[in-house]
Structure formats: C-alpha cells, structure tokens
N, C-alpha and C positions, 0 to 999 in steps of 0.2 A: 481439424477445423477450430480455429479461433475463438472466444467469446467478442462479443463488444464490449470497449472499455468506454465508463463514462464518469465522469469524476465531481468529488461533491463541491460545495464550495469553498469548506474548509480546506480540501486536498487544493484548490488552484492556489488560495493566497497562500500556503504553504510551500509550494511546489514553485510558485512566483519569487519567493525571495531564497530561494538555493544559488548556491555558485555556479556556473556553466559548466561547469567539468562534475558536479555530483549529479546536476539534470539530467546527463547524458547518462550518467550512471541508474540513475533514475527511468529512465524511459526504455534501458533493454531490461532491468526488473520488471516495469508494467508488461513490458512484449512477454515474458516470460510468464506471470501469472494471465497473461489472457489466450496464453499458447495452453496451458495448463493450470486451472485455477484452484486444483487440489494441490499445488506446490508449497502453501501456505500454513503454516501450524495453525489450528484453529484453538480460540481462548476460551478461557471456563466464566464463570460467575457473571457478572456483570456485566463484560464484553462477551456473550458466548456467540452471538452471531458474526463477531467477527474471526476473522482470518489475517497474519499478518509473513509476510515474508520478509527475510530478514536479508540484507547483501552488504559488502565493504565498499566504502569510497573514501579513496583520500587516508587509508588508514583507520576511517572511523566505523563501527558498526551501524550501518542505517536501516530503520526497519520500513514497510511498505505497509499499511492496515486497509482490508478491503473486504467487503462482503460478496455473495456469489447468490444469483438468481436463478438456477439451473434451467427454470419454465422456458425462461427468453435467452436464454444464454447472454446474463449478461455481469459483467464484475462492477461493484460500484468504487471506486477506488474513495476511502475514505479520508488516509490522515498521514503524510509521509515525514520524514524527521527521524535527527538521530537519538539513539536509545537511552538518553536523559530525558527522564519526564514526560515518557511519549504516551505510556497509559493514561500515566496523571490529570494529561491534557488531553487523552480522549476522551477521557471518562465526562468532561465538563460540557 
C-alpha cells in the first residue's frame, strides 16, 4: 500500500521549471518513494528530518528531498534539483 504524496510549495516552483524528459524522470522517483518511503537515505544535523533519494537523468545526478509522516501515511515531498547546491538551498 502506497503513502499519499503531497508536495510543498518550494517542491512545485522547482519541479515547475525542469525539462519534460527529467519530470518524467522525476515522477516514477516520487512513485517510487511513495511505493516505499524508507528508500531514501535519511540526513544528520540540521536536515535530520529529512530523507532524500537520489536517481540519474539525462546523465546528471538528481536528488528527491522529502519527509515521511508515518501516523497518516503521508510523504511531503520537499525540494527536487540536481546535486549542485541542493542542501545549500534547502537549508535557506
């Protein structure tokens, strides 16, 4: 059984300006962390509640950032982008 996926609003304008061909690549990773939402390395320090999955598109590493509410089964999708400056710019 799935979680529900709901996504923040930094995840849409982010997710909003990708190319059509890494969205797609983008959309079977969310299937994937909401098919299994333990799939995701989880972070230490400052990010510790988050969870990020990592997948290739187009050749480049992209990572997925998302947190997991297990009460209600639900994944928040937080911050997607490829792995230049992706903490840097979560962290803000």
């Amino acid at each position: 059984m799935s979680y529900e996926v709901v996504q923040t609003r930094r995840f849409g304008r982010q997710y909003k300006k990708l190319h059509d061909n890494v969205a797609e690549d983008v959309d079977s990773a969310i299937q994937s962390v909401a098919d299994n939402p333990k799939i995701g390395e989880r972070k230490k320090g400052d990010l510790a509640a988050l969870r990020v999955h990592k997948f290739r598109s187009q050749g480049q590493l992209y990572l997925l950032g998302y947190t997991v509410d297990d009460t209600i089964r639900l994944v928040y999708l937080e911050a997607v982008g490829a792995h230049e400056n992706f903490y840097r710019d979560l962290k803000r």
